[in-house]
C-alpha positions in Angstrom: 183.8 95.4 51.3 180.9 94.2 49.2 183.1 91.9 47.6 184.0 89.9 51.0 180.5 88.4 50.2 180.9 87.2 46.7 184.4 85.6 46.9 184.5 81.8 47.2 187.1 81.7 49.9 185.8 84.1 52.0 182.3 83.5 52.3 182.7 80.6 54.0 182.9 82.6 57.1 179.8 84.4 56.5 177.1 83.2 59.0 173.5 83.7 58.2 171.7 85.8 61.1 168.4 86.4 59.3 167.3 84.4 57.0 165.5 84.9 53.6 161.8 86.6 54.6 159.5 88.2 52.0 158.7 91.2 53.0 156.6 94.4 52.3 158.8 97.8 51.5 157.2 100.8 50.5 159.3 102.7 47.9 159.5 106.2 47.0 161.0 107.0 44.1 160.9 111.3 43.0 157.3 111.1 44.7 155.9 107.9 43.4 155.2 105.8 45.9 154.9 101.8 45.5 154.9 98.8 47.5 156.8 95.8 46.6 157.7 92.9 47.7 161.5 92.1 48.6 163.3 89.3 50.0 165.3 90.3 52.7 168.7 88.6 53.9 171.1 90.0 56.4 174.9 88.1 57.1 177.8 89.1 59.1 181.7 87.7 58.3 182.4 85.7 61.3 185.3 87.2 63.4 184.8 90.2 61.9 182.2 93.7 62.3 181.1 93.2 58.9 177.5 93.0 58.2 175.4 93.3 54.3 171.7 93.9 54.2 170.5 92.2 51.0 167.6 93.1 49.5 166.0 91.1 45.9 162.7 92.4 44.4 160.5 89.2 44.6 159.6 89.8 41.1 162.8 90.1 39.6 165.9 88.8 41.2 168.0 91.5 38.6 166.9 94.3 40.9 168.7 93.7 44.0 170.1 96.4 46.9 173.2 96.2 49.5 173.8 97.6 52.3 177.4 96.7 54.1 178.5 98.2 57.2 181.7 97.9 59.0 183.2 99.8 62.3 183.9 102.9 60.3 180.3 103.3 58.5 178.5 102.1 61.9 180.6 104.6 63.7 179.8 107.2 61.2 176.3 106.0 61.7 175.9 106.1 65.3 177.3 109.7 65.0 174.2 111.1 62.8 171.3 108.6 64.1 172.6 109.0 67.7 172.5 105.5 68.5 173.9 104.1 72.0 174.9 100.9 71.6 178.2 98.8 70.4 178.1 97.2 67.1 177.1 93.6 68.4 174.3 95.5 70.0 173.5 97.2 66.9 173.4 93.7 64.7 171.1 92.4 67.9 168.7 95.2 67.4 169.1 95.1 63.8 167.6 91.6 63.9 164.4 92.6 66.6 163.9 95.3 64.1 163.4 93.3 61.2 161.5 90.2 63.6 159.1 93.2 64.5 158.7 94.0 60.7 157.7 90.1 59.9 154.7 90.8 62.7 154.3 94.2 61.1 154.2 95.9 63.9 157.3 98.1 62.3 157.4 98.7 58.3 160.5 99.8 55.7 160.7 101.8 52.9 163.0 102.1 50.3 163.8 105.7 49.7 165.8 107.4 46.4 167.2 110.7 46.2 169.3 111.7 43.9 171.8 108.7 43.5 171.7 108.2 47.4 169.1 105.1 48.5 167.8 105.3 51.8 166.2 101.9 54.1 163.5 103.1 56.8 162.2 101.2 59.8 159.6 102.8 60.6 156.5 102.7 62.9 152.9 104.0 61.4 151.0 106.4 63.6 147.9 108.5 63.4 150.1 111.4 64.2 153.3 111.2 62.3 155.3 107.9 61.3 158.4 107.5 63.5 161.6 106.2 62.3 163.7 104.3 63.9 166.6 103.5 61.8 168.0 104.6 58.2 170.7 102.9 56.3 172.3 104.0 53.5 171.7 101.2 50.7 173.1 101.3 47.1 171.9 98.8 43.9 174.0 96.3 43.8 176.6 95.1 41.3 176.2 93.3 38.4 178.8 90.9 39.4 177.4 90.7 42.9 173.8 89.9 41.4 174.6 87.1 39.2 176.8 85.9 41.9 173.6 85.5 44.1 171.7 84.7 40.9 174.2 81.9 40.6 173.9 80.7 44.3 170.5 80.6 44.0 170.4 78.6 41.1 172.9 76.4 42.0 170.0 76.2 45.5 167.2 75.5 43.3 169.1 72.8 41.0 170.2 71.2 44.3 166.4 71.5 45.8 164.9 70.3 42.4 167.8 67.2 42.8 166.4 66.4 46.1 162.6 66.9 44.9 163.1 64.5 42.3 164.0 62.1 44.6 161.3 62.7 46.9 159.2 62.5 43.5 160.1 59.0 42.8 160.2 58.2 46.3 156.2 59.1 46.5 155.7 58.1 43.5 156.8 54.0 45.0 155.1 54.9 48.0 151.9 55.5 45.7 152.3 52.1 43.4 153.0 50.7 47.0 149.7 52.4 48.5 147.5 51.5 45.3 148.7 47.6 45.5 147.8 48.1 49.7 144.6 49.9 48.8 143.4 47.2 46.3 144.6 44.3 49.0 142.4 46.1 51.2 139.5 46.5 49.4 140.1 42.7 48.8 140.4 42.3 52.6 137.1 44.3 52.8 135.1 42.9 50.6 135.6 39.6 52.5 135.1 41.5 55.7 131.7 42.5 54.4 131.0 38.6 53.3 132.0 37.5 56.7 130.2 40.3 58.1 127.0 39.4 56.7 127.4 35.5 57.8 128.3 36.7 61.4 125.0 39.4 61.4 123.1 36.3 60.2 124.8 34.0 62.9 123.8 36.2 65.3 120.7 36.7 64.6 119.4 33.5 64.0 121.3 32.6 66.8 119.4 35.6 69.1 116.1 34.1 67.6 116.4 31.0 68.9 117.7 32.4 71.9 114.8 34.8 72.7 112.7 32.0 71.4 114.0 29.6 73.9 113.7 32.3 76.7 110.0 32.5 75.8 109.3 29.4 76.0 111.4 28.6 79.4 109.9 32.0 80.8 106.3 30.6 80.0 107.3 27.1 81.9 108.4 28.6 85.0 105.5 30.8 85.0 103.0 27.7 84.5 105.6 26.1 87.2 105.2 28.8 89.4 101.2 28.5 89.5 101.1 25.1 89.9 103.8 25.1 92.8 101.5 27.9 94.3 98.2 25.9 93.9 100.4 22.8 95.5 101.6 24.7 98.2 98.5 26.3 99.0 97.1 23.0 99.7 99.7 21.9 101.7 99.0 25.0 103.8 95.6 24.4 103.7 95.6 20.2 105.1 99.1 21.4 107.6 96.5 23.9 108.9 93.5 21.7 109.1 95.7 19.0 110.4 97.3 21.3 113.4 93.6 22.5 114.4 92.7 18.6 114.7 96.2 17.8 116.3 95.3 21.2 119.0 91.7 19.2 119.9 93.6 16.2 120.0 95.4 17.6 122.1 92.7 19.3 124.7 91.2 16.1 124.8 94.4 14.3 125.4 95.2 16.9 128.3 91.8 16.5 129.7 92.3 12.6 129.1 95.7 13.4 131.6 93.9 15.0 134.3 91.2 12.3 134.2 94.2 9.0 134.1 96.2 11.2 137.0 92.8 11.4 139.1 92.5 8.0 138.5 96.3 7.1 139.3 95.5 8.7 142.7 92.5 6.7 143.3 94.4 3.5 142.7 97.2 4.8 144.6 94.9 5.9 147.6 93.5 1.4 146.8 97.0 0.6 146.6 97.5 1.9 150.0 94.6 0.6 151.2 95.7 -2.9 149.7 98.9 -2.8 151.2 97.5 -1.6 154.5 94.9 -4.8 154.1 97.9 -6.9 152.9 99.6 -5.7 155.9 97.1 -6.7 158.7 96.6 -10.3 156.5 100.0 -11.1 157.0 99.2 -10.1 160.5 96.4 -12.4 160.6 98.1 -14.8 159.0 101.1 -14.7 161.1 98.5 -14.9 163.4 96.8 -17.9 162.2 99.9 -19.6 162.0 101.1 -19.1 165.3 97.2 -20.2 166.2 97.6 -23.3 163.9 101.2 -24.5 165.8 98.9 -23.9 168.9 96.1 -25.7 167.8 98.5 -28.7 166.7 99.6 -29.3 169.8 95.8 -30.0 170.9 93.7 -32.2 170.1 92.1 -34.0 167.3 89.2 -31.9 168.6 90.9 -29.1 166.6 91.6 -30.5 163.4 88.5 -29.6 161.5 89.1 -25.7 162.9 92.4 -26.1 161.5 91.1 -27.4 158.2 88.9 -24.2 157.9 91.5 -21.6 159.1 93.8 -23.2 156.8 91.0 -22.9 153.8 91.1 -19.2 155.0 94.6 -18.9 154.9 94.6 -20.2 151.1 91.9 -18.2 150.1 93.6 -14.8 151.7 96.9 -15.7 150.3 94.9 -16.4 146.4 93.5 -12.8 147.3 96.8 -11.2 148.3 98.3 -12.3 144.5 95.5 -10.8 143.4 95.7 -7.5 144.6 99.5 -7.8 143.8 98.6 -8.6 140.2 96.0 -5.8 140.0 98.9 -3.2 141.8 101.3 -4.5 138.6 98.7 -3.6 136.3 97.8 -0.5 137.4 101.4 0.6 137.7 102.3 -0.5 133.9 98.8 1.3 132.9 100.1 4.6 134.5 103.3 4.3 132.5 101.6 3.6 129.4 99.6 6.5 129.9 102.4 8.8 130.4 104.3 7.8 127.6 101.5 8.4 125.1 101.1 11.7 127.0 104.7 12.6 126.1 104.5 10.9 122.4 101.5 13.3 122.0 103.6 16.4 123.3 106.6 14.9 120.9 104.3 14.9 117.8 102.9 18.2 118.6 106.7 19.7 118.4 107.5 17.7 115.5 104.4 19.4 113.4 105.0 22.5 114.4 108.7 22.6 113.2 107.4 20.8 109.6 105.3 23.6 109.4 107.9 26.3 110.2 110.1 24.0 107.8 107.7 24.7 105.4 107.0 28.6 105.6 111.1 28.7 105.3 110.2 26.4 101.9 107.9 28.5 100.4 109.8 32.2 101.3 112.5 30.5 99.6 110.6 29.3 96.5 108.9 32.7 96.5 112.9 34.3 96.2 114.2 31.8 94.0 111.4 32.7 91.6 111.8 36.2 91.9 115.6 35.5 91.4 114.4 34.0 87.7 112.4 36.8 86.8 114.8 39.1 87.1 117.2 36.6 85.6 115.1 36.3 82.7 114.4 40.6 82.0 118.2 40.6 82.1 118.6 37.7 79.8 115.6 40.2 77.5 118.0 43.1 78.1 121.2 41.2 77.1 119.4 40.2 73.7 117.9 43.8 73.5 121.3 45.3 73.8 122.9 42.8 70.7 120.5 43.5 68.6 121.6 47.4 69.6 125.2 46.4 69.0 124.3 44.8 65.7 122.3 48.2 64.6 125.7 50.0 65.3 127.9 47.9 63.5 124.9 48.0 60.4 126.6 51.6 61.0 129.6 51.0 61.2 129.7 48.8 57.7 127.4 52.0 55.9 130.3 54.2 57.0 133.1 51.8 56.2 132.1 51.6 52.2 132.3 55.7 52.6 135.7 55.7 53.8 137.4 53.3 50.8 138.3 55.9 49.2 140.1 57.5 51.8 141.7 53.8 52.3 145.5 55.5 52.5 144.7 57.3 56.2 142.0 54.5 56.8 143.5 51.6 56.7 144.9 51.3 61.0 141.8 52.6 62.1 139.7 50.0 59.9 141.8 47.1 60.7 141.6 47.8 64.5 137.8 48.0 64.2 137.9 44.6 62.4 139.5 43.1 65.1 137.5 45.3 67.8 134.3 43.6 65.9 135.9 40.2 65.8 136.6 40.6 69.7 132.9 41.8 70.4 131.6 39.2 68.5 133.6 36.2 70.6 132.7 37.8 73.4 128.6 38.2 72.9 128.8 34.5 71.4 131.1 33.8 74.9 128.6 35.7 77.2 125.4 34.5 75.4 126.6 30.9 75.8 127.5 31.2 80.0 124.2 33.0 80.6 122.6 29.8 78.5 124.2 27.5 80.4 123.5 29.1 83.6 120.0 29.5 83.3 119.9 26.3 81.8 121.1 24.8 85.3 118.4 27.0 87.2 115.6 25.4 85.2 117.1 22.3 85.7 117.6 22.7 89.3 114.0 24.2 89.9 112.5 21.7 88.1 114.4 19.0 90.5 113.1 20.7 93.4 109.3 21.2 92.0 109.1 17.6 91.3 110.3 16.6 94.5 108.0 19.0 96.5 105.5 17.4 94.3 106.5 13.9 95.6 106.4 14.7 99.2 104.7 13.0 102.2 101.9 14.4 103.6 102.2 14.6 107.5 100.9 11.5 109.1 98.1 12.0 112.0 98.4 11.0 115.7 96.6 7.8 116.2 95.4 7.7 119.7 92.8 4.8 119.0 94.9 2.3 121.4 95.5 4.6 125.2 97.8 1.9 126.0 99.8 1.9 123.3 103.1 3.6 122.5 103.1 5.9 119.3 105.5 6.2 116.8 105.1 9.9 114.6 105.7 9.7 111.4 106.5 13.3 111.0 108.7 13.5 108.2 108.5 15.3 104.8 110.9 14.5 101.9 
């Protein structure tokens, strides 16, 4: 049976159902006992209940034991060891066994006694060991060990073929690694030039920039106070100018009641006129009808007529006069109440520039506030480059440790080339949209400080001329 394994044509059909494992087997040999080290193969014929249990000392492949069992040996077997399963089942088990033997949780020994070889699985206990299975095993054949011998040979030549390969296959991939590894430390050393130019960019650039900052930062704040003096004034004169606009207008109010007391005096005399106008049309109808009497009299009559028309001249010259004096009176009332409601028209008119200008100055007061904190961020901003800058100072320190590791190196060193590159486009992209923006704050601050400094004042009521209209001039630019 042993030679089923070692003939060419019919070891093709063995199939391999535990592979080559070193393992520990204790050996007891007419009460010496040893452990060695054996490599342990098992194979079964395909299609057939035929399995060999090879076992080669480590040390020397000469030494070499076989165990082949069929249906007749395993029968034979299952008899002694009382064993309860088919011979597919044993070969299953057969394989745990020797799995459980890798983990060491089961051990083997190789027994001699006499010319008869035992193999032991067994398990280690405080107690007593407990076997589990026996084989008998014989040494092998000579032609059966330089058969294997041979195989294995031929194994190694084909393995030491395919290493040479792989040897000049690393050995190109190591010319191709030390032409990549002094490209790269080309490609670093002009990273480090560039490097240094950007760091110097940057920070020159930052200078300026924090410079810049300083100086805008000490201009707003000198803005600031002068804007606060300024409006502070204004307050000062809007206030000063509404207490002498409120007595301006008590005194207009009691100027009111006085022209309305008035208006009803001359109303009460217009009445009165009209009542006398009245009874000289009466008188004059009167006179008339008197004079077309006296006409048709005599001559002795005509000097009375002379007089009462003399009369009649002088009442009518005194009716146009009271007319006249009504007109006047009437227009004077008007004027009065106009300039009365100019007055109360003015009065609004200041009181919304001053509310106009609280809104002003609350929003001054925010817009400043919004530059301040505008201007810690820009500080923070700058604070945090120089930060960044410190890190990639790092960055560079650890990047001249790792050139000689260049082989493993060289992705991640690229990608943090390109991560710097990207960081650095976007600080320079960031630093230049906050410059322009606050750049167009100042500028739009500064518009609106100059033109608060070019403003108006608030032009007083004149209330020199009573009969008068007045025309505010209540605006503020």
């Amino acid at each position: 049976m042993d030679s089923y394994f070692i003939d060419p044509q019919r070891r093709r059909g063995a199939k391999l159902i535990f592979p080559a494992h070193q393992l520990v087997v204790c050996t007891d040999s007419y009460g010496i006992r040893t452990q060695l080290k054996f490599n342990v193969v098992v194979e079964k014929m395909d299609l057939q209940n035929l399995i060999q249990i090879r076992l080669t000392e480590s040390a020397d492949q000469s030494k070499m034991f076989v165990s082949t069992i069929d249906n007749a040996s395993y029968e034979q077997m299952r008899a002694e060891q009382s064993l309860h399963v088919t011979f597919q089942g044993f070969v299953d088990h057969l394989t745990k066994i020797l799995e459980r033997c890798k983990r060491e949780e089961l051990h083997m020994s190789l027994v001699k006694d006499d010319s008869v070889h035992l193999l032991q699985f067994f398990e280690k206990s405080s107690f007593k060991n407990l076997t589990h299975l026996f084989l008998q095993i014989q040494v092998a054949s000579t032609e059966t060990v330089l058969f294997h011998i041979n195989l294995a040979l031929q194994t190694l030549q084909d393995q030491a073929a395919g290493y040479a390969g792989q040897v000049a296959k690393y050995q190109s991939e190591l010319t191709g690694r030390d032409d990549a590894i002094h490209r790269l430390q080309g490609e670093v050393r002009a990273l480090n030039g560039r490097l240094v130019e950007q760091e110097n960019l940057v920070f020159n650039r930052n200078t300026e920039e924090v410079n810049r900052l300083q100086q805008t930062i000490k201009h707003v704040n000198e803005s600031k106070e002068l804007e606060e003096k300024r409006l502070k004034t204004i307050i000062s004169g809007m206030q000063e100018k509404i207490d002498q606009q409120n007595k301006e207008l008590l005194a207009g109010t009691e100027k009111i009641m006085h022209d309305s007391k008035r208006y009803e005096a001359l109303r009460e005399d217009n009445m009165k006129l009209k009542s006398h106008n009245n009874q000289l049309r009466e008188e004059a109808d009167r006179y008339k009808s008197d004079l077309q009497a006296y006409q048709s009299r005599d001559g002795r009559h005509e000097s009375a007529i002379v007089d009462l028309r003399r009369q009649l001249i002088d009442l009518q010259s005194k009716l146009k006069i009271a007319e006249k004096q009504k007109s006047e009176l009437e227009a004077e009332l008007e004027a009065e109440r106009n300039i009365c409601q100019t007055k109360k028209n003015a009065l609004q008119l200041t009181a919304d520039e001053i509310s106009n200008a609280n809104v002003m100055i609350a929003n001054l007061n925010k817009e400043v506030m919004k530059l301040k904190s505008k201007v810690e961020l820009r500080t923070e901003i700058a604070m945090r480059q120089e930060k960044l800058i410190q890190d990639k100072e790092k960055e560079y320190n650890e990047l001249q440790g790792t050139v000689r590791q260049i082989q493993q190196e060289h992705i991640k060193n690229r990608a943090a080339s390109e991560e710097y590159a990207q960081t650095v486009r976007r600080i320079k992209e960031t630093s230049d949209a906050i410059e322009e923006k606050y750049r167009k704050k100042i500028n739009d601050l500064i518009v609106k400080v100059s033109q608060n400094q070019n403003a108006e004042p608030v032009s007083v009521l004149n209330n020199q001329f009573p009969n008068r209209y007045l025309r505010p001039h209540n605006r503020i630019e």
